[in-house]
C-alpha positions, 0 to 999 in steps of 0.5 A: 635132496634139496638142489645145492645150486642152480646151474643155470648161474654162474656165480663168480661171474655175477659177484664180480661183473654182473652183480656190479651194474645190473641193478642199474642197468636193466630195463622195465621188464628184462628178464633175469636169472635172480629174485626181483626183490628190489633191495637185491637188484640195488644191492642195498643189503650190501650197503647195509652190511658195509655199513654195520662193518664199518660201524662195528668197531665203534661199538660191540664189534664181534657181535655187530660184525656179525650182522654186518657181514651176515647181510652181505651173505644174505644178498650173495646166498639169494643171488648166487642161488637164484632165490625165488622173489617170496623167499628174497622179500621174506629175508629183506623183511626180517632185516628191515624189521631188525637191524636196518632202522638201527644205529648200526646201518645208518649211514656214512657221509659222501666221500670221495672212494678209496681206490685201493680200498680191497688192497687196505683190507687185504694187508690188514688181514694178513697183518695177522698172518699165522695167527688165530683170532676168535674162529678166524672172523678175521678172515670171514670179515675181511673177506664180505668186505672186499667182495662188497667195495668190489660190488659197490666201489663208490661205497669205500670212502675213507671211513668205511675203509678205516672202520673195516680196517679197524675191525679186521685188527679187532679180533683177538688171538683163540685157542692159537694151538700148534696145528698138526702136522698132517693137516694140510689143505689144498691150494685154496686156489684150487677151488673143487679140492679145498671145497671138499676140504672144508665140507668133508670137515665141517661134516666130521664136525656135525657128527663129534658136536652132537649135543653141543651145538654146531659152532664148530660146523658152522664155522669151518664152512665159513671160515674155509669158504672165505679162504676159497673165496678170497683166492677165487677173486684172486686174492690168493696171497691174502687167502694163504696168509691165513693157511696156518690159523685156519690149520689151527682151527681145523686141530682145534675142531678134531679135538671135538668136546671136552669136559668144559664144554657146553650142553646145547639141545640139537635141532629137531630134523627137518626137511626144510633148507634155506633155499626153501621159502618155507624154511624162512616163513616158519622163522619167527621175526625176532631169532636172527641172532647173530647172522648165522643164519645167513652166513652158514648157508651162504658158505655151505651153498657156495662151497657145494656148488665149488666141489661138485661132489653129489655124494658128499651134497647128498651126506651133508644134506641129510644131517644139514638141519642140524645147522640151519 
């Protein structure tokens, strides 16, 4: 089984102290526990991802959301997960060839930063409180861009902010079901507990959607882990306001398929995980999609290491490659 962590890091830790002023900081030839892929040690993926946020609503901003958070993610799997430089460079290497020269990572004028910028955010995910809009990307969204104003305080000038907070409001309500009444997550601040929430779920998710693609999979993972992630920065209050929809979204995966749902060929087995440097050298240059490519493992790696369960890492790793 591929290790799902590296123990030697200690991911909160660097996401909300380290990672805000090592790039800057270090001096020629420190060593450090994390690739010297130099778009991660500037954080510029992060921009770029704030960037695409920010921008998405003036454009397709479901899909372009996406890539924005998706290179948010890539940053944060490389560096939690101590990517070796090949497989950090391979990864930087497919976002320059297809969406960094693109209108959607241009970027935005100086401004002076908003100082509440994370609390912005915050109020208008919860401004949706209980509802359940398109798989809970409100959420997931809301979630990449406080970690990344965190991360780059001097990136939330005034227009970024509003086209975050624009985007947060985009998302339209989704199969909004009654969610059952025995689905109860933990506390999302008990971080080990509704880890293995999400896992043990988005693991009975992969074996029902057999034959039909791992949306459903792939989507538990990254919407329960930005509900974990949000209350481990201690955003607890805007993480619980979403406790209803992502109950919402756990009734609605237990359903499985149904009759109008579509036939998607399943991913031949493989051995080769995301945090392999084979695993992202065999990917051809143009098939990132939407950037589920990197936000599925960057919730699957962050919510194994938060449940320590080597023996639900080890069920999960053997039927992973169904979605990577």
């Amino acid at each position: 089984m591929n290790p799902p962590i590296n123990p030697r890091l200690n991911r909160r830790r660097f996401s909300l102290g380290s990672a805000a002023f090592l790039g800057g900081c270090l001096m020629p030839g420190t060593p450090t526990s994390f690739a010297e892929e130099p778009s991660l040690q500037q954080k510029r993926l992060v921009l770029l991802g704030l960037n695409a946020l920010a921008r998405a609503p003036e454009m397709n901003y479901f899909a372009d959301g996406h890539r924005g958070a998706a290179m948010i993610s890539a940053h944060m799997m490389c560096v939690d997960n101590d990517f070796d430089d090949a497989a950090a460079t391979r990864i930087v290497e497919l976002f320059d060839r297809n969406w960094a020269p693109t209108k959607l990572c241009e970027p935005f004028p100086e401004g002076d930063p908003v100082p509440d910028a994370a609390e912005q955010v915050g109020k208008a995910l919860a401004e949706n409180s209980g509802v359940l809009r398109e798989v809970g990307h409100d959420a997931i969204f809301a979630m990449h861009a406080i970690k990344a104003f965190r991360m780059l305080p001097s990136a939330a000038t005034r227009q970024r902010v509003d086209g975050v907070c624009n985007l947060i409001r985009a998302f339209k309500p989704w199969r909004d079901v009654e969610p059952d009444e025995d689905i109860d997550p933990p506390p999302f601040t008990d971080s080990a507990a509704a880890s293995k929430f999400v896992l043990q779920e988005a693991s009975d998710a992969i074996d029902r959607f057999v034959g039909f693609g791992q949306g459903f999979a792939g989507h538990m993972l990254t919407f329960g882990q930005s509900l974990v992630e949000m209350a481990a920065m201690g955003d607890a209050e805007w993480a619980e306001s979403c406790r209803t929809a992502f109950r919402k979204y756990v009734t609605v995966t237990r359903q499985g398929p149904d009759s109008s749902s579509r036939k998607i060929a399943d991913h031949k087995p493989s051995k080769l995980r995301p945090n392999d440097v084979s695993y992202w050298q065999q990917r051809g240059d143009k098939t990132l999609g939407i950037g589920h490519v990197f936000k599925y493992p960057y919730a699957y790696y962050d919510l194994l290491e938060r449940a320590n369960d080597p023996e639900l890492a080890k069920t999960l790793d053997a039927k992973a490659y169904q979605l990577f």
